[in-house]
C-alpha positions as CSV (number, residue, x, y, z in Angstrom):
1,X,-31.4,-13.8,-31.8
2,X,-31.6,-16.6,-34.3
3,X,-32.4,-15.5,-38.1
4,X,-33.9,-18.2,-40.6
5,X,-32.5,-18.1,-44.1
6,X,-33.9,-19.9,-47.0
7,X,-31.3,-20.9,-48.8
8,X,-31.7,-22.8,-52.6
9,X,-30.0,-26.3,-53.0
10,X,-29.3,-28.3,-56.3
11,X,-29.6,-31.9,-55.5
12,X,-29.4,-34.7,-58.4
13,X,-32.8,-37.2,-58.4
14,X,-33.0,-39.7,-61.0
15,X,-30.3,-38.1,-62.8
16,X,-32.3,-34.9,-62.9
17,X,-31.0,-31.6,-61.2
18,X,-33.7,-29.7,-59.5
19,X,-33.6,-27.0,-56.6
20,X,-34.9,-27.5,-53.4
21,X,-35.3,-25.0,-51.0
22,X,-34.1,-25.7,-47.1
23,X,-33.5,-24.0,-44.4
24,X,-30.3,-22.7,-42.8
25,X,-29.8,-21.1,-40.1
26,X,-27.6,-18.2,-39.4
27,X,-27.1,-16.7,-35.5
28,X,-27.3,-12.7,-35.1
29,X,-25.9,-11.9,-31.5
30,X,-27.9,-8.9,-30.2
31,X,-25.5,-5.8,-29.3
32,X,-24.7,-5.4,-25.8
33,X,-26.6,-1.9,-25.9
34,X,-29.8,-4.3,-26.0
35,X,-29.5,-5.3,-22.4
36,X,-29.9,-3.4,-19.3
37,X,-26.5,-1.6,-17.3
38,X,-27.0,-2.3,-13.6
39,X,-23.6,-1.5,-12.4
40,X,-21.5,1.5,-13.0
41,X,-18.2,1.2,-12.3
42,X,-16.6,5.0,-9.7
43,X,-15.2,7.7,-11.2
44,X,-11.4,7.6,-10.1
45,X,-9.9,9.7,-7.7
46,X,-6.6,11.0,-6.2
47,X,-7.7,10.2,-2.7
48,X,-6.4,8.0,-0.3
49,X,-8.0,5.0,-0.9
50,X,-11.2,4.0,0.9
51,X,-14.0,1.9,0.8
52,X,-16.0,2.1,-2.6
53,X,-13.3,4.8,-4.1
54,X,-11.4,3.6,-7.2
55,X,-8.1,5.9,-6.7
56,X,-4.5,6.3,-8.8
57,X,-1.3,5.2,-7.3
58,X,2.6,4.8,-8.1
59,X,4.7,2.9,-7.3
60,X,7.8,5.0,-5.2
61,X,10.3,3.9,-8.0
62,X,8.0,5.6,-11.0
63,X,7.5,8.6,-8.7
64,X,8.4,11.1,-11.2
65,X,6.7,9.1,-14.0
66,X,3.2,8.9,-15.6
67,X,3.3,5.3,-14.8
68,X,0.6,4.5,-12.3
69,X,-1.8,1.5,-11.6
70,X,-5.6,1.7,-9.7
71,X,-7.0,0.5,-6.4
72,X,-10.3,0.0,-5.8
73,X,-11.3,-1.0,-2.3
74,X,-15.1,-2.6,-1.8
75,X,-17.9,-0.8,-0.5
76,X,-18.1,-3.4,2.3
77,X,-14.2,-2.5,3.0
78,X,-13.4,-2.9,6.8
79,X,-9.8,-2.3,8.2
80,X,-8.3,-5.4,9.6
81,X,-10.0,-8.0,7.6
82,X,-9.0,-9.8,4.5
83,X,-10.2,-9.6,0.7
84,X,-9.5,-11.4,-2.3
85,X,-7.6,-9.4,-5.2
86,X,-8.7,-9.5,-8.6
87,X,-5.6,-7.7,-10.3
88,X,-6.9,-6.9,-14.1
89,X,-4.8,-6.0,-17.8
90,X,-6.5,-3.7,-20.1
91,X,-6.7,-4.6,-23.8
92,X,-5.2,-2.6,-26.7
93,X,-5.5,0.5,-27.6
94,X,-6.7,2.9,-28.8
95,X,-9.2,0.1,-30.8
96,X,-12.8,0.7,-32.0
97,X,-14.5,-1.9,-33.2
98,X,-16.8,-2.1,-36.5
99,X,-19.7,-2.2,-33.4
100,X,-18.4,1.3,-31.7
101,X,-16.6,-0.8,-28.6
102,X,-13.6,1.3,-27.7
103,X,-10.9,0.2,-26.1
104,X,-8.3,2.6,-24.6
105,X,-5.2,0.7,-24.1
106,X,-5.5,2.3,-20.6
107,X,-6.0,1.1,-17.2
108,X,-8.9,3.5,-16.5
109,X,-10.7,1.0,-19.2
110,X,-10.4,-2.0,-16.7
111,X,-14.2,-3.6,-16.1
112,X,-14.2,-6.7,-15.5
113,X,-13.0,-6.6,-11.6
114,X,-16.0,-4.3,-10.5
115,X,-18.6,-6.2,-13.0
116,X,-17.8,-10.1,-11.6
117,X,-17.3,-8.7,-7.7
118,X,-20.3,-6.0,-8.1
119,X,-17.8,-3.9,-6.3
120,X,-18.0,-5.5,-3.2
121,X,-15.9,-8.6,-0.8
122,X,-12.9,-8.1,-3.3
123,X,-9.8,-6.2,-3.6
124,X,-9.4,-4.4,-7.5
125,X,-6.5,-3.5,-9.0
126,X,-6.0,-1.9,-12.7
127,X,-2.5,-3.6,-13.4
128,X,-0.6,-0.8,-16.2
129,X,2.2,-2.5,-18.7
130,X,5.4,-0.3,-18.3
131,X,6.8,1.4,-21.2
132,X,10.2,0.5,-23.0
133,X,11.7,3.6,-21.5
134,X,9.7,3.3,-17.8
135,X,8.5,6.4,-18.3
136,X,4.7,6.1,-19.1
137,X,2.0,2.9,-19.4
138,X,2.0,1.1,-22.4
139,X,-1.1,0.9,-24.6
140,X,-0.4,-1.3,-27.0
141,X,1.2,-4.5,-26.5
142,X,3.7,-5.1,-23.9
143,X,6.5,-2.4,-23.6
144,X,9.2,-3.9,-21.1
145,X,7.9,-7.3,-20.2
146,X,10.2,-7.4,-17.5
147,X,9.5,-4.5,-15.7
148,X,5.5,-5.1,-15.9
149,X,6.3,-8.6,-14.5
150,X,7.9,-6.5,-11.6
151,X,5.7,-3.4,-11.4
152,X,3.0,-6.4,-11.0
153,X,4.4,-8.3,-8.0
154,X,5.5,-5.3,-6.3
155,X,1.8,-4.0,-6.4
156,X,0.1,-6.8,-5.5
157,X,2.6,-6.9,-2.5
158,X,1.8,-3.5,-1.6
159,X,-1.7,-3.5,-1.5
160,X,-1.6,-6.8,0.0
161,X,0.3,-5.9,2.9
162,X,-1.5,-1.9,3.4
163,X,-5.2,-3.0,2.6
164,X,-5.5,-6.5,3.9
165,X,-5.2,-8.4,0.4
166,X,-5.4,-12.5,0.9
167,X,-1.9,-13.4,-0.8
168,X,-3.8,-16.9,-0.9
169,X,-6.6,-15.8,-3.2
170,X,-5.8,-13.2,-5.6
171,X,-7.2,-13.2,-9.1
172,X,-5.3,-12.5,-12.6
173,X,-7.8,-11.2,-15.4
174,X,-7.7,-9.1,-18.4
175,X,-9.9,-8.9,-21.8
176,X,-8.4,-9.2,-25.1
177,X,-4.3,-8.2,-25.4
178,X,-5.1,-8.4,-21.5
179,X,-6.4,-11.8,-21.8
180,X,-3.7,-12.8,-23.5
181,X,-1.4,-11.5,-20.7
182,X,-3.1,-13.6,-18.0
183,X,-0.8,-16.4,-19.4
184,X,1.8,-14.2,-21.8
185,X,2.8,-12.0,-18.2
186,X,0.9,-14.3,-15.7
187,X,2.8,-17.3,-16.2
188,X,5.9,-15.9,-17.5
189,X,8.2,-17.2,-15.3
190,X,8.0,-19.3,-11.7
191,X,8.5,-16.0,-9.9
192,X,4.8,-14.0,-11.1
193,X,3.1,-17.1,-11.9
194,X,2.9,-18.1,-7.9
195,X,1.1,-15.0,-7.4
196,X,-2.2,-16.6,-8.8
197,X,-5.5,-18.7,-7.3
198,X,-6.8,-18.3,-10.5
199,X,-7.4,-16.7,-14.2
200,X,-10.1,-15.1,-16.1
201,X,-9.4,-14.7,-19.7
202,X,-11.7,-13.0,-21.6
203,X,-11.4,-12.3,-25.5
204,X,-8.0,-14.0,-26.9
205,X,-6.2,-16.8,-25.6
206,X,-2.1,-16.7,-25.7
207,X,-0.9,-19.0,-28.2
208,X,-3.7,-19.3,-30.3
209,X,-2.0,-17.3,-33.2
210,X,1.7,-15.7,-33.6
211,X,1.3,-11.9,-33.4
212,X,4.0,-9.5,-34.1
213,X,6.0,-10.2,-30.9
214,X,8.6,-12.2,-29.2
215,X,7.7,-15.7,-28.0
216,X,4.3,-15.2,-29.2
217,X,4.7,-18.6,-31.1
218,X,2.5,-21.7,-29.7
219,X,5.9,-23.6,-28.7
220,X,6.6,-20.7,-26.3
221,X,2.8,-19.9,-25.5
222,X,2.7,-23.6,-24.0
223,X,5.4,-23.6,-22.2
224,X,4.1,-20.8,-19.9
225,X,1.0,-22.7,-20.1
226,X,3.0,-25.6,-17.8
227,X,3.1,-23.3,-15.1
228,X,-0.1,-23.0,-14.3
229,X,-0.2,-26.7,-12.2
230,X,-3.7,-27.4,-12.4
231,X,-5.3,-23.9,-11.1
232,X,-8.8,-22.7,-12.6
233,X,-9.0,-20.8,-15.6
234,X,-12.4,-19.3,-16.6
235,X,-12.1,-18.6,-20.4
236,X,-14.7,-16.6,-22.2
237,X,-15.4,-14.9,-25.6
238,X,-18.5,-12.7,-27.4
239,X,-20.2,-15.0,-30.1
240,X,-19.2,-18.5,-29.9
241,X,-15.2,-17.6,-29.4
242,X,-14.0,-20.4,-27.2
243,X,-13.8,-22.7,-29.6
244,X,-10.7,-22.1,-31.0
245,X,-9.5,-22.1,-27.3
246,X,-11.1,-25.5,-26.5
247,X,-9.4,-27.1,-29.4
248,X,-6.2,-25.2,-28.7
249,X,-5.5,-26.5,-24.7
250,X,-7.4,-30.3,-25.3
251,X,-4.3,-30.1,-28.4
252,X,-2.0,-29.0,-25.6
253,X,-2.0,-32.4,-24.1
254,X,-2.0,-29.9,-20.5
255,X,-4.5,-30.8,-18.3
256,X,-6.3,-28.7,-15.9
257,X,-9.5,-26.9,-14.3
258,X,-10.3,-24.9,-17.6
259,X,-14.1,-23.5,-17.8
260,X,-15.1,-22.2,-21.2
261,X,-18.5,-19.5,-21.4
262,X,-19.6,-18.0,-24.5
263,X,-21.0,-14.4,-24.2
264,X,-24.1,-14.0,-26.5
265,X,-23.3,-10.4,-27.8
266,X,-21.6,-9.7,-30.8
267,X,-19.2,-7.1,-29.1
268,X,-15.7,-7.1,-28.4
269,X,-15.8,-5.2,-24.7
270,X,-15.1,-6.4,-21.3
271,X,-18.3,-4.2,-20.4
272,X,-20.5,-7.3,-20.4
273,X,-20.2,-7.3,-16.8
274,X,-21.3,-4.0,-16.3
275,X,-24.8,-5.7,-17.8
276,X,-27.6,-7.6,-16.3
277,X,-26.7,-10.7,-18.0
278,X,-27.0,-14.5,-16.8
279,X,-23.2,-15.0,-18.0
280,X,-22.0,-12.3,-15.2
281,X,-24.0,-14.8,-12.7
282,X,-22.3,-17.7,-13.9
283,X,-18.4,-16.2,-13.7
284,X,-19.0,-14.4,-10.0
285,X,-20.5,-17.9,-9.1
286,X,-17.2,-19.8,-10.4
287,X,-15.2,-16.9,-8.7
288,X,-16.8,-18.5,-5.5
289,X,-16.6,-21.7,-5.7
290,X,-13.2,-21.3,-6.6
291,X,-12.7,-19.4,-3.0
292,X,-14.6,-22.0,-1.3
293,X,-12.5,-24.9,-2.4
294,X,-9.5,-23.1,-1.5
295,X,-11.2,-22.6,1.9
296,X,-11.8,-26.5,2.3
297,X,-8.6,-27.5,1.9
């Protein structure tokens, strides 16, 4: 939605001031509320997972915890074959924004997976962060880094080896602190960061400011960002959001396969791909592609 404004300019003619009105323009992004939800992502169960179900797990060393993680198996799921993974971070919380978007902090609040694979051909898991005392998930920020990073790779191992995950194409995504985790956990050290085909970051971008944790410092933020070797990233943001990223990584001096989409809403959610929008088109198409080279090679 673009809004005209008439704005009033003094200009200086022949040494005479006088006000002359032109036009600016200001853009309104329309709320995501406007569009139409196609896909709606299952209720979660305790089941045993199975095709279409979205079911809670733990780990066997969190047994007698409150930590747990996800699974979501496609409705197309067949025994014996294999899927890629999309493995997913929630954001903060709990956060509502000045537009009503909520954000829980919690894992149940993972979208993105379901909305770019409309549930189906891929593997989704809602990835917790572990609590500083491994007793519960972390909602805001990062908790133990350490045993995330761990909880992480032992999960995707798991589900890998029980549900027929392809080790060769699994996914790391997350919206806003979670987008910031694709690199700021993703690419923490050689070990987690050679889990990865490829990243989705949507909503925040590690390094791009200092927030009020370790190593959160662009010094730091770009030396994980060395790790990634070249693999996509697809890097998105409500409004016109990327920018800041663009300038950021062509700064870097880093080269690699970086794709940068702007979402027209002026939300902060990681619902958009719940939403009939061209944008979701252009991510699951990019999710492809990025499938198919790895295919080719």
């Amino acid at each position: 939605m673009i809004k005209n404004v008439l704005v009033l300019s003094m200009i200086l003619i022949l040494g005479t001031v006088q006000l002359v009105a032109q036009e600016d323009i200001i853009v309104e992004f329309p709320d995501i509320e406007s569009f139409q939800q196609d896909l709606f992502v299952p209720e979660i169960t305790e089941a045993e997972p199975e095709a279409g179900k979205r079911v809670r797990q733990t780990l066997k060393p969190y047994k007698n915890t409150e930590v747990y993680h996800l699974v979501y198996l496609p409705i197309n799921y067949k025994e014996g074959r294999k899927y890629p993974v999309i493995v997913e971070f929630p954001g903060n919380g709990p956060y509502t924004s000045t537009y009503g978007d909520i954000s829980t902090g919690r894992v149940e609040g993972c979208n993105l997976g379901y909305g770019v694979s409309e549930g189906k051909d891929f593997i989704w898991i809602s990835m917790p962060f572990i609590s500083v005392d491994g007793q519960q998930n972390q909602k805001w920020w990062w908790g133990d880094i350490e045993a995330t990073k761990r909880y992480c790779i032992d999960t995707v191992n798991e589900v890998c080896a029980k549900y027929g995950g392809d080790r060769a194409n699994v996914f790391l995504a997350g919206f806003s602190r979670g987008a910031i985790a694709v690199n700021y956990i993703g690419l923490h050290d050689d070990e987690i960061s050679g889990l990865w085909r490829a990243f989705i970051a949507n909503s925040h971008y590690d390094g791009l400011k200092s927030w009020n944790y370790p190593d959160s410092d662009k010094t730091s933020a770009l030396e994980r960002l060395k790790r990634l070797n070249g693999r996509p990233q697809f890097i998105c943001s409500e409004k016109e959001g990327t920018v800041k990223s663009k300038n950021y990584i062509r700064q870097s001096g880093i080269q690699g396969d970086f794709t940068f989409m702007d979402i027209p809403i002026r939300n902060h959610t990681n619902t958009w791909v719940l939403y009939d929008l061209e944008e979701r088109k252009i991510i699951k198409t990019w999710l492809l592609e990025v499938i198919q080279k790895n295919r080719v090679k």
